[in-house]
Every structure is written in structure tokens, then in C-alpha cells.
C-alpha positions in Angstrom: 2.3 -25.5 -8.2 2.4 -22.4 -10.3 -1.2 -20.8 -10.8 -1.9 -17.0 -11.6 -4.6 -15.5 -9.2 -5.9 -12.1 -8.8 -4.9 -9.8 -5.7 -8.4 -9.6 -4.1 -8.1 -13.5 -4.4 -4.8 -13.6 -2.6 -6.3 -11.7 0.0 -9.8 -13.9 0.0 -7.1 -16.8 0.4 -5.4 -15.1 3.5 -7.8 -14.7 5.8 -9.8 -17.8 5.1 -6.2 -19.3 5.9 -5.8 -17.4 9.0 -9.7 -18.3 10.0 -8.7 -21.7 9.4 -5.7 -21.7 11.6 -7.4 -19.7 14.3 -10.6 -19.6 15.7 -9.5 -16.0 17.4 -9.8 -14.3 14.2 -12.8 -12.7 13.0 -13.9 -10.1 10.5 -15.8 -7.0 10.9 -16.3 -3.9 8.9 -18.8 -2.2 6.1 -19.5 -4.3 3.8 -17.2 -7.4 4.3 -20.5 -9.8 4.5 -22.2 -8.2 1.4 -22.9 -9.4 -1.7 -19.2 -7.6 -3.1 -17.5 -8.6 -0.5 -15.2 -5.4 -0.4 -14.2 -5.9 -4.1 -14.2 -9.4 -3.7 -12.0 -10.3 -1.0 -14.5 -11.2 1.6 -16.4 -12.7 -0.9 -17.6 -16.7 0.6 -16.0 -15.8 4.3 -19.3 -15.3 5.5 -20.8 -18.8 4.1 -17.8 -20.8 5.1 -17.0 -19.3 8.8 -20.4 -17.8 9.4 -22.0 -14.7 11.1 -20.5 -14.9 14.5 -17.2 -14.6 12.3 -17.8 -12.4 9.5 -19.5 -9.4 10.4 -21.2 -5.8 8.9 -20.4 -2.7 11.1 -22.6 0.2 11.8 -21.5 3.4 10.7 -19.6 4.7 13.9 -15.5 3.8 13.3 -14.3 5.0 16.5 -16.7 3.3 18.3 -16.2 -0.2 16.2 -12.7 0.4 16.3 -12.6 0.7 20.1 -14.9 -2.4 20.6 -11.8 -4.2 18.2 -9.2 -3.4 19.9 -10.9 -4.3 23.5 -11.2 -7.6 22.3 -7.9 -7.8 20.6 -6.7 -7.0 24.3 -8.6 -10.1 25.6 -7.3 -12.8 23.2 -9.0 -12.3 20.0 -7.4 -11.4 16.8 -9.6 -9.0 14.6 -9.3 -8.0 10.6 -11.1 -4.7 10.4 -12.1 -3.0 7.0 -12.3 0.5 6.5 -13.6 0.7 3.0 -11.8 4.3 2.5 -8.6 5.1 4.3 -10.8 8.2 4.6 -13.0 6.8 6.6 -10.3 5.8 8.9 -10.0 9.3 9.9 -13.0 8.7 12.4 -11.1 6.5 14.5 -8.0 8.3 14.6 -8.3 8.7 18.5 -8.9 4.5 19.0 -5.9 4.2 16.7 -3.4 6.6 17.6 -3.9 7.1 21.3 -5.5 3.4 21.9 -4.3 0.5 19.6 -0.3 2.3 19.0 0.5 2.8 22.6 -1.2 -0.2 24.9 2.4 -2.6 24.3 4.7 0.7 25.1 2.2 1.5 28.3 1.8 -1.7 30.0 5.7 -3.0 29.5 4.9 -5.1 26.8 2.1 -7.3 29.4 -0.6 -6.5 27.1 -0.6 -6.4 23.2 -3.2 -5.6 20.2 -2.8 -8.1 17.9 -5.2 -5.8 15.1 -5.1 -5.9 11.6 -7.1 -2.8 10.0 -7.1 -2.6 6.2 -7.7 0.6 4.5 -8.5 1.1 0.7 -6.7 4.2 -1.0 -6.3 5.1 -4.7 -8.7 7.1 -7.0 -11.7 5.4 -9.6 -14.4 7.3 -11.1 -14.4 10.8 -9.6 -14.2 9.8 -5.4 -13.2 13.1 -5.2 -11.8 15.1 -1.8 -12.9 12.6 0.5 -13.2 9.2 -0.7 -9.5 8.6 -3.0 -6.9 10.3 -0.3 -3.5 8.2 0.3 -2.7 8.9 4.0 -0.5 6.6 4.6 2.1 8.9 5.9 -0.1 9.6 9.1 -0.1 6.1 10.1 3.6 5.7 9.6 4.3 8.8 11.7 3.0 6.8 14.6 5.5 4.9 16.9 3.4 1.6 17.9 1.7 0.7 14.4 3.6 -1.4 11.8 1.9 -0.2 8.2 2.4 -2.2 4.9 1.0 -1.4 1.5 1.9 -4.8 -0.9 1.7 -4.1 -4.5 1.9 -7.6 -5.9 -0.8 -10.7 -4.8 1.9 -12.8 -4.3 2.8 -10.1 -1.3 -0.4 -9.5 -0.7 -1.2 -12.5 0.6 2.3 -13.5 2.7 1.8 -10.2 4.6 -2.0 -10.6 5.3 -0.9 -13.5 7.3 2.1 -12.4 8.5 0.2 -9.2 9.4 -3.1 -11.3 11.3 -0.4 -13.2 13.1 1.3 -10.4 14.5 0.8 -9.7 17.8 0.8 -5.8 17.6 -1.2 -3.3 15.7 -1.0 -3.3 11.8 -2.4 -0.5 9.1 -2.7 -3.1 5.8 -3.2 -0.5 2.8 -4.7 -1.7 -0.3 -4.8 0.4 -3.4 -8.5 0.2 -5.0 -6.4 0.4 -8.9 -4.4 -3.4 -7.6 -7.7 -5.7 -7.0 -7.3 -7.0 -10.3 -3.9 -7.7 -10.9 -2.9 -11.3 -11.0 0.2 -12.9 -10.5 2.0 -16.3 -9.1 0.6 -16.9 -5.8 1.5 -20.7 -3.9 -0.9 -22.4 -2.6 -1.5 -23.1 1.2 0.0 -20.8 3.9 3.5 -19.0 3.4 4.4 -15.4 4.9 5.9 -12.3 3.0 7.7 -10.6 6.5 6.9 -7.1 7.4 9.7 -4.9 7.1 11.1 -6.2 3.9 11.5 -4.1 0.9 12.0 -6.0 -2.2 13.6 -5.2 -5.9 11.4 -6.1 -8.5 14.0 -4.4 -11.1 17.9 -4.4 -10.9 19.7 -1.6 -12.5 23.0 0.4 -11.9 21.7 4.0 -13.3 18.9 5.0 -11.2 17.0 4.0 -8.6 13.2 4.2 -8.1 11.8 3.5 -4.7 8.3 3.5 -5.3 4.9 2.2 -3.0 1.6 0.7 -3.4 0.2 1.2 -7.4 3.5 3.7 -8.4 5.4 0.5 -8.2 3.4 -0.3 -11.1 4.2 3.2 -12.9 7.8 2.3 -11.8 8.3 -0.5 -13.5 7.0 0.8 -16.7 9.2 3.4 -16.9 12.0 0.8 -16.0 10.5 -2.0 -18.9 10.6 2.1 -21.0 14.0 2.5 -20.2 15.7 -0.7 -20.0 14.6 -0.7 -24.6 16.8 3.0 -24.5 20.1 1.4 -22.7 18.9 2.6 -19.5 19.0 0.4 -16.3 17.0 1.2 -13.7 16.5 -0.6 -10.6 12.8 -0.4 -8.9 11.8 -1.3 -4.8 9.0 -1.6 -4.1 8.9 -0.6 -0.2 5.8 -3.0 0.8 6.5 -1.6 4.6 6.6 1.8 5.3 7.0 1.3 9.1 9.6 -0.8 10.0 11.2 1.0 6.5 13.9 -1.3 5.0 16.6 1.6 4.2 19.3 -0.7 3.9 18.2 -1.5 1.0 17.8 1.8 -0.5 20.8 2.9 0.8 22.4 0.1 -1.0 20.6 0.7 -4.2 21.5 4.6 -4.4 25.2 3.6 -3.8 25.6 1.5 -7.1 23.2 4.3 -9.1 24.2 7.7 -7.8 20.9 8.8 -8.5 17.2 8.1 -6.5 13.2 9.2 -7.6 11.0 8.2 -5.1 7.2 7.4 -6.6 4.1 7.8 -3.5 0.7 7.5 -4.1 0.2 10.4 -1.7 0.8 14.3 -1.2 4.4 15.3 -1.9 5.1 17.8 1.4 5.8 15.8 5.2 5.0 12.5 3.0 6.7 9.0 2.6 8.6 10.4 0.1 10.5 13.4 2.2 11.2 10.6 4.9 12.9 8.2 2.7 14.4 11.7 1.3 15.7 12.5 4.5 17.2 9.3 5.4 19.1 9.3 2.2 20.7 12.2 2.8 21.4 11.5 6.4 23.1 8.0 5.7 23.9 8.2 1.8 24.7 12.0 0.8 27.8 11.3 -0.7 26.6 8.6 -3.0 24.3 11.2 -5.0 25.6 12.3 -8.1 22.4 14.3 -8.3 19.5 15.7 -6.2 17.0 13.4 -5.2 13.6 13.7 -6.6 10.2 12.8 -6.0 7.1 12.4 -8.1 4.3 12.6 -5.9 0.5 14.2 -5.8 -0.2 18.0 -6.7 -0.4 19.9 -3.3 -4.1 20.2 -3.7 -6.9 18.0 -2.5 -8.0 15.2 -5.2 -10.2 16.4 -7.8 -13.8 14.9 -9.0 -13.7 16.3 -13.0 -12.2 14.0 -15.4 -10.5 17.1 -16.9 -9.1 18.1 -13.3 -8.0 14.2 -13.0 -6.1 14.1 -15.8 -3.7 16.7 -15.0 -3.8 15.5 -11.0 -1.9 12.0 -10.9 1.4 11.2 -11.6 2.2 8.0 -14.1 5.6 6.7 -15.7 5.6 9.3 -17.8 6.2 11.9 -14.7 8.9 9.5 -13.6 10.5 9.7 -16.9 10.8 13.2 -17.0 11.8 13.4 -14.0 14.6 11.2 -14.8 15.5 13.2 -17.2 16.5 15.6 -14.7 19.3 13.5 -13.7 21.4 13.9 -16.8 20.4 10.4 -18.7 19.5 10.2 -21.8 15.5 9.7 -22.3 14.6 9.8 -25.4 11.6 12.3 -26.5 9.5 9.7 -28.1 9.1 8.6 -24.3 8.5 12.1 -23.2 5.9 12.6 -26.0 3.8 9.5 -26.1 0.3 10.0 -25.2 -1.0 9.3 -21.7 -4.2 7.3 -21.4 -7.7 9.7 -22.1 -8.5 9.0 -18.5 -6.2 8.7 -15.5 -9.0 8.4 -13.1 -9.9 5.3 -14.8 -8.4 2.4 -15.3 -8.1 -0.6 -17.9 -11.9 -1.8 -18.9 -11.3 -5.0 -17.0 -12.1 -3.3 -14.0 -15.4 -1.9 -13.0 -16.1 -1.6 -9.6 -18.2 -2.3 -8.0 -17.6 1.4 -7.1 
């Protein structure tokens, strides 16, 4: 049966599904067991599966994170939340030098079958340290699988294809995406990791975009599509295993690639799919690949600062532009919202 849910719902739906199916799965992290329930994704966990299940974490990440993974290693299968990828940054050394490498380092005898979400995106001035999109570190790591689903249909088929994995998985989340709704079955079905998927076809340009710039993708593709202009939009949803089949495939019908990433331009997501490009698919460029990414400058708190910070369709438009087709100014000149560090009303938090 059809039936339009939110994304923090999809999620919500996921793990109570993997609780269900598992009593090896548990919860743990700031805020999962309060009253927001990490913007509403935890939210009823704690009543249904109780305390021993669903737990708060003091503030010390490495050390949590450590205590997580030690039980991961003796049978259990954790969902940790950091509420900010930033805060993430604590328990880099339990990540990277713990959690990747244990399945390399034993011969594949011992496993950490981890899922650790982290929240990116910007909303209401976070500022420097609390709306940074790392994802890149993550996927730089050999031993960590990392997926960011844009859609709660995806959301929800890689949460439990991500809880029932038996090695390490980063699950990013984009704070702008909680409220989105879209078709989401019932019951228990997986999205695999490792699977990009087109969510546009097109034979003029191809836009490989992640996380909430799949969003600004497709707008520029609904844009263009009115104008004559075909675009064809991926959306990655796993940045490591990366699916560049499919882009390869894609850039060899449209001559011509943008990739959209919700983080910093330089050594990002979008150099590496970049570089594979031009590695495996050089020839099938009609024109320089380009890439709309964040300013090279940490993220600002003033609205005013904001507003000339992140990219939107209309940065993808001009940058198609750049590729000899035919965008008409209208497009180029129509105003951007007052406030790109807010978005639509609907959505208010809780912070």
C-alpha cells in the first residue's frame, strides 16, 4: 500500500524494525531518549523497547564510541547518534584507527557490525562548528562503508540494510531532509549500500549530486527540462562503495558532468568522483567537469554571510551554463529565497 511518510518517520520505522528483528540492537547517543527524539526519529523507541535499549550518552564521544564498538565486537549491534557530524570529530581515533580496521586486522575473524549516524546541513546560524558536511573524511577511510540517502523511501531501506551489516557504517543525515515525505512501503525492505540511483533521465548533462543538493538538482533539472533542456540527476546515496558505473555511464550519453556536494569544494567528494571521471571517462567530455560546492571558508553564523555561503539550483544553473547550453536568463535572474540558512516554514527545529 502506497502511503506518503516523512524522512524522520522512515527512519523511526527502521530501527523499530531492526529492534524488532533483533534483540542485539540497541540505541545510544545525546538525545535519542528525549522528549525530540533527535528530530523525531527516536521519538516512542524508548517507550516501546525500553531503557536497557534506548539509551542517553554522556558527553565524552570517544569514550562512548569505544564502549560501542567493544560490544559490537562481542555480538551486539549498536545505532549510535552523533547529533552534529561535528561532534563526531571527538571520536575520530575509536573510528578511524578502531571500528575501520578490526575486520582487515584479525583476517576477517572479528567484525563491527556499527551503525553511527551523523547530522550535517546548516539551520539558523550553527555556525563554524555545528553545520560542517565532513563526509569526505569518512569516505577517505578504507574499512567504513558511508551512505547519505536523500529520499525517506532510501532512507529507510539503508537504515536496515546499514544495522544489518556486519561491518562499520557512517549513516549521514542532512538536518534540511527530516521533513520531506515521500512513498515509503510498509514492513521491512532494504535499499543496498553501494547503489546510486537516477532520480532524473536526461541526454545533455549530467548532475551527480548527494545528500540535500540532490534536492537543488532536481530543481534545476524540473528548471530545465520547461527550456528543452534534459538533464539527468544521481543521486550517489553511497559515497563509499561509490557506484561509478553509473556515472560513467551517464557522462557517456551527456558529454557533460556538475557534481552538487553539500561540503567544501578542495580534496572533497566532488574532486574524487572528478578524478574518477577523468581516469575512466576523459574522452566522453565535451566539456570540463564542474562542481558546485561550499566557499573555501568555514560556515558562517550572519544571515547576511549565509546568503552568499551556500550553493542552490541556481549555482547549478549557471554553472551549466558554462557548458555551452542554452539557459535562459529568466532562470539566471530569478530571485533566490531571503534566507538560505533557513528553510520552508514547515520546519522549525527543534534546533
Amino acid at each position: 500500500m502506497d502511503r506518503e511518510i516523512k524522512y524522520c518517520q522512515a527512519i523511526n520505522e527502521a530501527l523499530g524494525i531492526c529492534m524488532q528483528n533483533d534483540p542485539n540492537v540497541y540505541l545510544i547517543g545525546l538525545g535519542v531518549p528525549d522528549p525530540k527524539g533527535i528530530f523525531g526519529s527516536t521519538l516512542g523507541l524508548l517507550k516501546k523497547f525500553g531503557s536497557q535499549r534506548v539509551m542517553d550518552m554522556p558527553t565524552s564521544e570517544n569514550g562512548i564510541t569505544g564502549i560501542a564498538i567493544g560490544s559490537a565486537l562481542t555480538g551486539m549491534r549498536p545505532i549510535m547518534t552523533h547529533q552534529r557530524i561535528d561532534f563526531a570529530i571527538l571520536a575520530m581515533e575509536q573510528i578511524v584507527n578502531q571500528a575501520a580496521k578490526w575486520y582487515y586486522m584479525f583476517g576477517g575473524q572479528a567484525s563491527v557490525p556499527l551503525v553511527i549516524r551523523m547530522i550535517i546541513g546548516r539551520g539558523w546560524g550553527q555556525g563554524p562548528h555545528h553545520s560542517q558536511s565532513l563526509q569526505a573524511w569518512f569516505a577517505h577511510i578504507p574499512g567504513l562503508k558511508v551512505v547519505m540517502p536523500t529520499t525517506p523511501y532510501d532512507v529507510k531501506g539503508l537504515m536496515i540494510s546499514s544495522v544489518e551489516d556486519n561491518n562499520p557504517v557512517i549513516f549521514i543525515e542532512h538536518r534540511w531532509l527530516y521533513n520531506i515525505s515521500g512513498i515509503v512501503p510498509e514492513g521491512y525492505y532494504r535499499t543496498p549500500i553501494g547503489v546510486s540511483r537516477i532520480t532524473r533521465e536526461g541526454k545533455d548533462l549530467t548532475i551527480v549530486a548527494t545528500s540535500y543538493m540532490t534536492i537543488e538538482a532536481m530543481r534545476a533539472a524540473d528548471l530545465l527540462r520547461k527550456e528543452g533542456i534534459y538533464v539527468e540527476v544521481i543521486d550517489v546515496r553511497t559515497l563509499r562503495p561509490l557506484d561509478d558505473t553509473m556515472i560513467f555511464e551517464s557522462v557517456q550519453k551527456t558529454g557533460r558532468l556538475i557534481v552538487a556536494d553539500t561540503g567544501w569544494q578542495s580534496f572533497g567528494v566532488s574532486a574524487e568522483i572528478v578524478a574518477r571521471v577523468a581516469e575512466k571517462a576523459l574522452h566522453d567530455l565535451k566539456y570540463p567537469p564542474q562542481r558546485v560546492a561550499l566557499p573555501e571558508t568555514p560556515s558562517p553564523t550572519t544571515f547576511v554571510l549565509a546568503n552568499q555561503y551556500f550553493p542552490t539550483s541556481r549555482n547549478i544553473l549557471m554553472t551549466a551554463k558554462q557548458m555551452d547550453l542554452k539557459i535562459p536568463d529568466h532562470l539566471l535572474n530569478a530571485e533566490t529565497p531571503p534566507l538560505l540558512d533557513i528553510p520552508d516554514s514547515s520546519f522549525s527545529g527543534p534546533f
